[in-house]
TILUMMI-973896 format. One record per atom (N, C-alpha, C, O): residue number from 0; residue in three letters; atom name; x, y, z. Coordinates in steps of 0.001 Angstrom, whole numbers, plus 500000, padded with zeros to 6 digits. Last residue first. Layout:
N
seq/type/atom/east/north/up
NUM/Ala/CA/X/Y/Z
...
END
This chain:
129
seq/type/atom/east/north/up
128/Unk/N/303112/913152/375686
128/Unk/CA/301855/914123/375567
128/Unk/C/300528/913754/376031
128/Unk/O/299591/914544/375915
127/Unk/N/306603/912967/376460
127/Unk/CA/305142/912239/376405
127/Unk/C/304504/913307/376788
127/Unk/O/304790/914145/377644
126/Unk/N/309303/913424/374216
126/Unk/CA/308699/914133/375716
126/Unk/C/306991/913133/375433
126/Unk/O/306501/912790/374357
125/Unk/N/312827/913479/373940
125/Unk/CA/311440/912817/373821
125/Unk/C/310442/913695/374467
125/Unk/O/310779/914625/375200
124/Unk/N/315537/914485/371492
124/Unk/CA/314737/914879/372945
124/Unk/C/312883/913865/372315
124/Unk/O/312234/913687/371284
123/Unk/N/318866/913862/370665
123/Unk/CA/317118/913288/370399
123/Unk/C/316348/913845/371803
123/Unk/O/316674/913559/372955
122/Unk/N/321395/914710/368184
122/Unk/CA/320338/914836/369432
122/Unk/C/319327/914606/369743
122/Unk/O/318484/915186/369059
121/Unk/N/323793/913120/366754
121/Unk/CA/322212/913039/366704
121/Unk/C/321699/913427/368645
121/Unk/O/321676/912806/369707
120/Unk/N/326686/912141/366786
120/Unk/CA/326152/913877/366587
120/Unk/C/324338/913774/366239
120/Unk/O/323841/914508/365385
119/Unk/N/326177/908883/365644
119/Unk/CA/326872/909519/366239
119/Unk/C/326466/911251/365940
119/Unk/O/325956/911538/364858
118/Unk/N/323025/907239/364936
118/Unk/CA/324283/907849/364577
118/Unk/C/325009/908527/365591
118/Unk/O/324320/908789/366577
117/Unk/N/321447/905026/367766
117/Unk/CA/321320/906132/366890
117/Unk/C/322790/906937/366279
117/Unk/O/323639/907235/367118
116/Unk/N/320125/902340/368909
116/Unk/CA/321346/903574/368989
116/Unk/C/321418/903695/367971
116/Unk/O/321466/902795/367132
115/Unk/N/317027/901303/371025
115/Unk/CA/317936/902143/369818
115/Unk/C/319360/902864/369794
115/Unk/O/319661/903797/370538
114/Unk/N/316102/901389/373607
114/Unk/CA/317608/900511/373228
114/Unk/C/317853/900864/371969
114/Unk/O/319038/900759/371655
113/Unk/N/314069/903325/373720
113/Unk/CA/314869/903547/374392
113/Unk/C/315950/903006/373701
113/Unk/O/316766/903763/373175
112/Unk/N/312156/901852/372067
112/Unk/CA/312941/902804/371014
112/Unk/C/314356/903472/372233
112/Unk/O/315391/903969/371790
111/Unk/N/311879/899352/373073
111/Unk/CA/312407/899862/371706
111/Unk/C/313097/901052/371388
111/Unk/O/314128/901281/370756
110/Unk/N/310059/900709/375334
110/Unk/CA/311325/899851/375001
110/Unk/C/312136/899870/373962
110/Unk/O/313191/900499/374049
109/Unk/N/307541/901700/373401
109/Unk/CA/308284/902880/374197
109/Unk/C/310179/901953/374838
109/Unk/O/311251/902549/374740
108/Unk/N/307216/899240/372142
108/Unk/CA/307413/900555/371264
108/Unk/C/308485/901164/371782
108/Unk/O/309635/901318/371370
107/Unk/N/306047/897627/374002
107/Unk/CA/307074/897020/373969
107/Unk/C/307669/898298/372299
107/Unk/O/308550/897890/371543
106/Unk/N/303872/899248/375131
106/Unk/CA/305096/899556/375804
106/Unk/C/306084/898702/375328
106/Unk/O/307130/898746/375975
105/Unk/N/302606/901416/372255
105/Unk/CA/302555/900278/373487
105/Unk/C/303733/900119/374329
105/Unk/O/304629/900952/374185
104/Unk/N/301696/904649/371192
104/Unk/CA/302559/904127/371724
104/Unk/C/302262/902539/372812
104/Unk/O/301781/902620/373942
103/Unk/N/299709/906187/369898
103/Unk/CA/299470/904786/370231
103/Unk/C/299958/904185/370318
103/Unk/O/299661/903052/369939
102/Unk/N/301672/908053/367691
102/Unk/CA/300364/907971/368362
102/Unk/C/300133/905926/368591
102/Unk/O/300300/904936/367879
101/Unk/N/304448/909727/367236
101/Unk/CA/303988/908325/367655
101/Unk/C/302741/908568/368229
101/Unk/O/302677/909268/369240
100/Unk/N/305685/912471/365562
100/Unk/CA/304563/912090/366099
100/Unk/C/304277/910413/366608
100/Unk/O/303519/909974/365744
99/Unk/N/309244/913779/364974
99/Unk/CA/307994/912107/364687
99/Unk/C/307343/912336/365963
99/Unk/O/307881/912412/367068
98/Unk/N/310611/916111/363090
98/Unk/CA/309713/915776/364046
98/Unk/C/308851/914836/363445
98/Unk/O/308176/914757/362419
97/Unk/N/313896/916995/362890
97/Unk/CA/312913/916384/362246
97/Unk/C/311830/916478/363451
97/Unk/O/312137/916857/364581
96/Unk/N/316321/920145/362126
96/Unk/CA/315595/919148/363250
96/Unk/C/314288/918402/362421
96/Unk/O/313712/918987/361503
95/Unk/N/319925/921730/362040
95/Unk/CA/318616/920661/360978
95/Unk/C/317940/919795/362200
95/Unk/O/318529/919053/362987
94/Unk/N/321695/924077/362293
94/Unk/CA/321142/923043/362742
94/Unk/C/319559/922546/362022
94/Unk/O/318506/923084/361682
93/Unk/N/324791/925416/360929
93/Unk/CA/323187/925334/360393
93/Unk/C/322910/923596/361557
93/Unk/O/323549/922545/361601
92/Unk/N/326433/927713/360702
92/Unk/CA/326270/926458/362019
92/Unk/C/325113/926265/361637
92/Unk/O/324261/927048/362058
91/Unk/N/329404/929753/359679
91/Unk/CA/327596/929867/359532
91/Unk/C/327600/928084/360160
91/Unk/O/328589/927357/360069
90/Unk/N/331301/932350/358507
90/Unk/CA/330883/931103/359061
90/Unk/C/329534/931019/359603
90/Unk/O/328757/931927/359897
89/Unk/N/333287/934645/356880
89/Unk/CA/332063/934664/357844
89/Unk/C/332082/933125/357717
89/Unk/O/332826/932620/356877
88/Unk/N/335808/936957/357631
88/Unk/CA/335507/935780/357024
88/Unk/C/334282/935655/357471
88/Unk/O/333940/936386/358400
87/Unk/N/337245/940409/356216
87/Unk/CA/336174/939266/357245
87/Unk/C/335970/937895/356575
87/Unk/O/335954/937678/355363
86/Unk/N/338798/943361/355808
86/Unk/CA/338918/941473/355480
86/Unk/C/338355/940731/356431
86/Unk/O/338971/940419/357450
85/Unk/N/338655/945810/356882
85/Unk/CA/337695/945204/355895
85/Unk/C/337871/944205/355504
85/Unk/O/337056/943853/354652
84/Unk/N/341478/946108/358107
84/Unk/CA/340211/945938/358611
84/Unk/C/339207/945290/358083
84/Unk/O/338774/944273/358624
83/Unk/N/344090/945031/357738
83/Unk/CA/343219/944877/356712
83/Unk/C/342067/944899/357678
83/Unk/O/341644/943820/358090
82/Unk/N/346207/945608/360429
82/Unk/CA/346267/946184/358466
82/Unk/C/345054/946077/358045
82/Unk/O/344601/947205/357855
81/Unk/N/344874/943801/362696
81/Unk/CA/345793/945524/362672
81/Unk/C/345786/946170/361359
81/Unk/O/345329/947309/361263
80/Unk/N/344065/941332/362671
80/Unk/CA/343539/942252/363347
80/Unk/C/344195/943941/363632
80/Unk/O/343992/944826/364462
79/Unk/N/342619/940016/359853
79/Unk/CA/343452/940581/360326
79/Unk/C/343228/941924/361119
79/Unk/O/342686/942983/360802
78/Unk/N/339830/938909/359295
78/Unk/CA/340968/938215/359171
78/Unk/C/342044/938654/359668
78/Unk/O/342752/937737/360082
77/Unk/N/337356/938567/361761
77/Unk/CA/338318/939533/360830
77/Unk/C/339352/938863/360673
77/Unk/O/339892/938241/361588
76/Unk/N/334373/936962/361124
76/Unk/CA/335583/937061/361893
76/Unk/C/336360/937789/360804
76/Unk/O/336237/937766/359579
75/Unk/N/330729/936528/362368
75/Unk/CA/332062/936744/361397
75/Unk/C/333075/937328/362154
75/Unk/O/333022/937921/363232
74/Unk/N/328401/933531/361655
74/Unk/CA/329305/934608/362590
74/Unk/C/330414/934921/361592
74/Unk/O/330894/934307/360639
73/Unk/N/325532/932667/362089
73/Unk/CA/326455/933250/361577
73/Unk/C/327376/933758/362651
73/Unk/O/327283/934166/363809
72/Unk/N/323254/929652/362397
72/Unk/CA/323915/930655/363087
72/Unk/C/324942/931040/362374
72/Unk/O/325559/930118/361841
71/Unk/N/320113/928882/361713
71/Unk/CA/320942/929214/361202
71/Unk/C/322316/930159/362188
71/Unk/O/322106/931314/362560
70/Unk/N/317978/926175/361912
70/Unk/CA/318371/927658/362577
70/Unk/C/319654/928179/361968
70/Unk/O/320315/927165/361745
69/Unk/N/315090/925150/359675
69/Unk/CA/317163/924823/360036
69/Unk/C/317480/926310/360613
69/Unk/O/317304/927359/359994
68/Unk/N/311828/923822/360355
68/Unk/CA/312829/925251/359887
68/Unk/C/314333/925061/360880
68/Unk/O/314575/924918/362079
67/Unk/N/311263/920626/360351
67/Unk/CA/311101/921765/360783
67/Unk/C/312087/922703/360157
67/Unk/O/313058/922311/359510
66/Unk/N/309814/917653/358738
66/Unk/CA/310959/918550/358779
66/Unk/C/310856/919799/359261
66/Unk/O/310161/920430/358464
65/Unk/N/308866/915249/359823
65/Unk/CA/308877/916468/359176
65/Unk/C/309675/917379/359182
65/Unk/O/310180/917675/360265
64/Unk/N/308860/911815/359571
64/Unk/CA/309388/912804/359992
64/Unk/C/308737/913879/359676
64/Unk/O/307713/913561/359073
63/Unk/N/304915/911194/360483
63/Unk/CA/306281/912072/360914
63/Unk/C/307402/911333/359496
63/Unk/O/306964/910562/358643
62/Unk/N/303253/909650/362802
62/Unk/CA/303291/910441/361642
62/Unk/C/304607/911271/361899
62/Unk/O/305134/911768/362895
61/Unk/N/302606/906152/363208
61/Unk/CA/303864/907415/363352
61/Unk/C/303652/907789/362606
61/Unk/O/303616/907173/361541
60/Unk/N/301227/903794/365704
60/Unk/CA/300829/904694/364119
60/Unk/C/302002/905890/364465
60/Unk/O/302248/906393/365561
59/Unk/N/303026/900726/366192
59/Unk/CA/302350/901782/366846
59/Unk/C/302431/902974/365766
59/Unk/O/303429/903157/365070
58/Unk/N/303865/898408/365754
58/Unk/CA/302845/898275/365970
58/Unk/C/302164/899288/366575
58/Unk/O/301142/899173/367252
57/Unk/N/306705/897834/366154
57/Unk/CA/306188/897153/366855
57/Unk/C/304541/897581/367030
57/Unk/O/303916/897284/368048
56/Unk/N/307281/898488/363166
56/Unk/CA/307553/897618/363788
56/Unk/C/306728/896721/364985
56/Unk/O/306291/895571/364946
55/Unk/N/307119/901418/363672
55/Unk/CA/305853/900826/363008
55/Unk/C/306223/899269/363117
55/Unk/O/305173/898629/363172
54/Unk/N/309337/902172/365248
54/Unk/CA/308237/902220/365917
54/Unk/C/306951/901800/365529
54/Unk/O/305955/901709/366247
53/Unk/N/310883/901210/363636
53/Unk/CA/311347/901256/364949
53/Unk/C/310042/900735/365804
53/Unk/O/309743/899767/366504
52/Unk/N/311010/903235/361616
52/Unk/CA/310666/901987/361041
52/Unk/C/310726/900829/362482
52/Unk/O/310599/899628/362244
51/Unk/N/311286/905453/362409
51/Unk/CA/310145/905462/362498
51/Unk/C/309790/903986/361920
51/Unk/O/308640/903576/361767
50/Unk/N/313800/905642/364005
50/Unk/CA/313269/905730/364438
50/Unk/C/311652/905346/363991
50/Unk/O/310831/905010/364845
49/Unk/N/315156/905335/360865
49/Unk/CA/315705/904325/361913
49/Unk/C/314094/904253/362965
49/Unk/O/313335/903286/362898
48/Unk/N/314751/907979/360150
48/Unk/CA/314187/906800/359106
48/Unk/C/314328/905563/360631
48/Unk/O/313322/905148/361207
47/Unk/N/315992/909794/361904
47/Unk/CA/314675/909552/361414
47/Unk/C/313874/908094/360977
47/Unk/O/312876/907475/361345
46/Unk/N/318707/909188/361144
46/Unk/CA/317988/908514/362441
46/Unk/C/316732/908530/362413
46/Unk/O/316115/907535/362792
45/Unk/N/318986/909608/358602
45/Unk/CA/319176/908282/358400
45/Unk/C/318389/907908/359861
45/Unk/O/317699/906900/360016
44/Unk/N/318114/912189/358623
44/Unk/CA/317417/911551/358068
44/Unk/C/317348/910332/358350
44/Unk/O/316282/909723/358438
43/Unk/N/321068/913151/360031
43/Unk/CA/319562/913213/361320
43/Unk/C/318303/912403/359948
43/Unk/O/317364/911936/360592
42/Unk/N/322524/912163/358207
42/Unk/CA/322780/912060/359581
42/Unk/C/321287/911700/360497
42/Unk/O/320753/910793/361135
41/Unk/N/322157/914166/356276
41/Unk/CA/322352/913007/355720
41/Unk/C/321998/912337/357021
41/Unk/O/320892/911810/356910
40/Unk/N/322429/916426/357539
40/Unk/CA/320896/916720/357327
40/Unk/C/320858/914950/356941
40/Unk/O/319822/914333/357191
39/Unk/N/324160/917801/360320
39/Unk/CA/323790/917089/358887
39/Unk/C/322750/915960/358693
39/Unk/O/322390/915006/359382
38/Unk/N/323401/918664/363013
38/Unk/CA/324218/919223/361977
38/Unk/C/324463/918743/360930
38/Unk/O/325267/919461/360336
37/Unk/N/320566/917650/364489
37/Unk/CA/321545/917279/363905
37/Unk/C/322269/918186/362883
37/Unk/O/321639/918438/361856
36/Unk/N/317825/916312/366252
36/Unk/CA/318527/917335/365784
36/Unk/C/320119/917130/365318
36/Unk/O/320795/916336/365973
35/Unk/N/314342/915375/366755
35/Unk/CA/315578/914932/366233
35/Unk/C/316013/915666/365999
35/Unk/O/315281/916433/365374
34/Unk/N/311850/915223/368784
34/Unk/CA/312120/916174/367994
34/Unk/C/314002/915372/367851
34/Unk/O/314650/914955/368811
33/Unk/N/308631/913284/369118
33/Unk/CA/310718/912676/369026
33/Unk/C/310665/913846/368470
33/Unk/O/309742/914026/367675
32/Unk/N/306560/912334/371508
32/Unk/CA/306911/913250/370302
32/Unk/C/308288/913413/370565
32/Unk/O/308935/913590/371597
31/Unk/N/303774/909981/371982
31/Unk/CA/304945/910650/372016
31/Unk/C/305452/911076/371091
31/Unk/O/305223/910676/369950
30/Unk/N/300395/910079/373564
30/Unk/CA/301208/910089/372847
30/Unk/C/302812/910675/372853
30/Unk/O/303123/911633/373561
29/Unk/N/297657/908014/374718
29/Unk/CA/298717/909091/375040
29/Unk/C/299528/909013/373768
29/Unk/O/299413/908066/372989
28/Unk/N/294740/908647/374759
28/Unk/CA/295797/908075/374269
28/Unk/C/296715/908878/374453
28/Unk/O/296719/910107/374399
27/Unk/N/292677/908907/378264
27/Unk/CA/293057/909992/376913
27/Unk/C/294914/909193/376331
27/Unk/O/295925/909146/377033
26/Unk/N/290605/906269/378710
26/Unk/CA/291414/907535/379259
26/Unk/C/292209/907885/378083
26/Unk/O/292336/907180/377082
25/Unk/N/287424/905840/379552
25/Unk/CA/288328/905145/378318
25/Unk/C/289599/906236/378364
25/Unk/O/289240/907292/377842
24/Unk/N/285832/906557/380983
24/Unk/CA/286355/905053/381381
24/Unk/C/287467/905177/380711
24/Unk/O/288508/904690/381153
23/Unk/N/283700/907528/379994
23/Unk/CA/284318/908144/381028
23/Unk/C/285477/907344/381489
23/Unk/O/286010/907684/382545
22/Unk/N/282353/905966/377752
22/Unk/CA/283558/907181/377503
22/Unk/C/284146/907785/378828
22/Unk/O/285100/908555/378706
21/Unk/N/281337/904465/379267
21/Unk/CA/282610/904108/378848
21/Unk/C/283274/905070/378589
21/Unk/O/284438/905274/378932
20/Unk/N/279115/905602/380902
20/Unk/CA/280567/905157/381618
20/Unk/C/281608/905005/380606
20/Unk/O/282749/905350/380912
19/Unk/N/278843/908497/378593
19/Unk/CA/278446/907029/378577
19/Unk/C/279287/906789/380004
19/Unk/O/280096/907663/380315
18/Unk/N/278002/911989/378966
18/Unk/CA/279186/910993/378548
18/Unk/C/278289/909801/378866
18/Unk/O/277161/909968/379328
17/Unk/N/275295/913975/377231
17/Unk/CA/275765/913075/378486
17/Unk/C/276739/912243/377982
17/Unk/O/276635/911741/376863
16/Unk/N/274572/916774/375616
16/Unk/CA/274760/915212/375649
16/Unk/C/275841/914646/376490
16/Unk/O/277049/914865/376391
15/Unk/N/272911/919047/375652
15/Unk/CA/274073/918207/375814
15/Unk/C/273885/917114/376047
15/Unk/O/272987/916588/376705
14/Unk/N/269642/920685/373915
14/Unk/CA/270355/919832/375364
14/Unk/C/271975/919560/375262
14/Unk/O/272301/920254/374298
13/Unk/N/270830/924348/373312
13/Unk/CA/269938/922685/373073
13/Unk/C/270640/922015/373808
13/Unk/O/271739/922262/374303
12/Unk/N/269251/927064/374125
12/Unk/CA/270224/926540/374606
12/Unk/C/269790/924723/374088
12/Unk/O/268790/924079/374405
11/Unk/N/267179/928398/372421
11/Unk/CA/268375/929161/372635
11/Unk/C/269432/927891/373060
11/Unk/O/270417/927733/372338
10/Unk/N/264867/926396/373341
10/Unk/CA/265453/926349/371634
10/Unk/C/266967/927357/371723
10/Unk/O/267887/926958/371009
9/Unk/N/264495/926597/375728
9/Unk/CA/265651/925692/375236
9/Unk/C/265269/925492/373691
9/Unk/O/265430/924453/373051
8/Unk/N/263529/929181/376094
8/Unk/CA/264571/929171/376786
8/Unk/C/265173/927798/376274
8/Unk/O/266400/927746/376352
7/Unk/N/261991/929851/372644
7/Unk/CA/261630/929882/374158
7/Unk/C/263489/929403/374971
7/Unk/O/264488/929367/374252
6/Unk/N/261096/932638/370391
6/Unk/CA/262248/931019/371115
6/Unk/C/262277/931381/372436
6/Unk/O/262444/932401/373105
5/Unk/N/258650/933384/368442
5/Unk/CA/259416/933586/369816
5/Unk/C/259776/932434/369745
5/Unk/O/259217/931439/369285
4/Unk/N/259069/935470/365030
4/Unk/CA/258834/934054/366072
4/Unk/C/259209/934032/367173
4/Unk/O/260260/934657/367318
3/Unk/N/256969/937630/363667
3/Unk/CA/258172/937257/364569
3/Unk/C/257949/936638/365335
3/Unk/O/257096/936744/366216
2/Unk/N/256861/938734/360287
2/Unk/CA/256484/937876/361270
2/Unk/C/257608/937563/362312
2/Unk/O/258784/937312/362048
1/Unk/N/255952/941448/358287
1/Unk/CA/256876/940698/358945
1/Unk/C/256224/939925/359897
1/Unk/O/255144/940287/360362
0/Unk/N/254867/942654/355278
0/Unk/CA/254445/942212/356562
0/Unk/C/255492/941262/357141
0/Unk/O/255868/940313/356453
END
């Protein structure tokens, strides 16, 4: 013997719950994200490290570095361009990138880290989230 229950129109749908003023108030943390790039790996660590001791300093949470996937570029070249066809050299351009998360950037952080100077061959892109 089976039994079958009816649901009425708000057991299907249950209430929501209403924001507070505050939560309407309280505006979305912002955050910033350092992707670091560098043709040696000794190089872009040391700015890493720089950057995140930078930013816990003045008091703002950093997750990070991490290390992302190193692009790799090849190329090959013939050693000689008339006798030895089959003599190639190859070469290869490995770029190495870190990534620091700053959550709860203040502004004497986001200062900071502008007047930083950083190794020489270190690319740094910022971007606010």
């Amino acid at each position: 013997m089976t039994t079958k229950s009816t649901k009425t129109a708000s057991d299907k749908n249950p209430p929501t719950k209403k924001a507070t003023k505050a939560e309407k108030a309280a505006p979305a943390l912002p955050k910033v994200r350092i992707i670091v790039k560098s043709y040696d790996y000794n190089v872009i660590d040391e700015a890493a490290r720089s950057i995140v001791e930078t930013a816990e300093r003045n008091g703002s949470l950093v997750s990070g570095p991490v290390p992302l996937p190193t692009k790799i570029k090849k190329y090959t070249v013939n050693r000689s361009f008339f006798v030895h066809k089959d003599a190639r050299d190859q070469y290869e351009i490995r770029t190495h990138k870190r990534l620091v998360d700053i959550k709860e950037p203040t502004p004497k952080t986001i200062e900071s880290l502008e007047n930083l100077s950083l190794p020489a061959g270190v690319d740094v892109e910022i971007k606010m989230m």
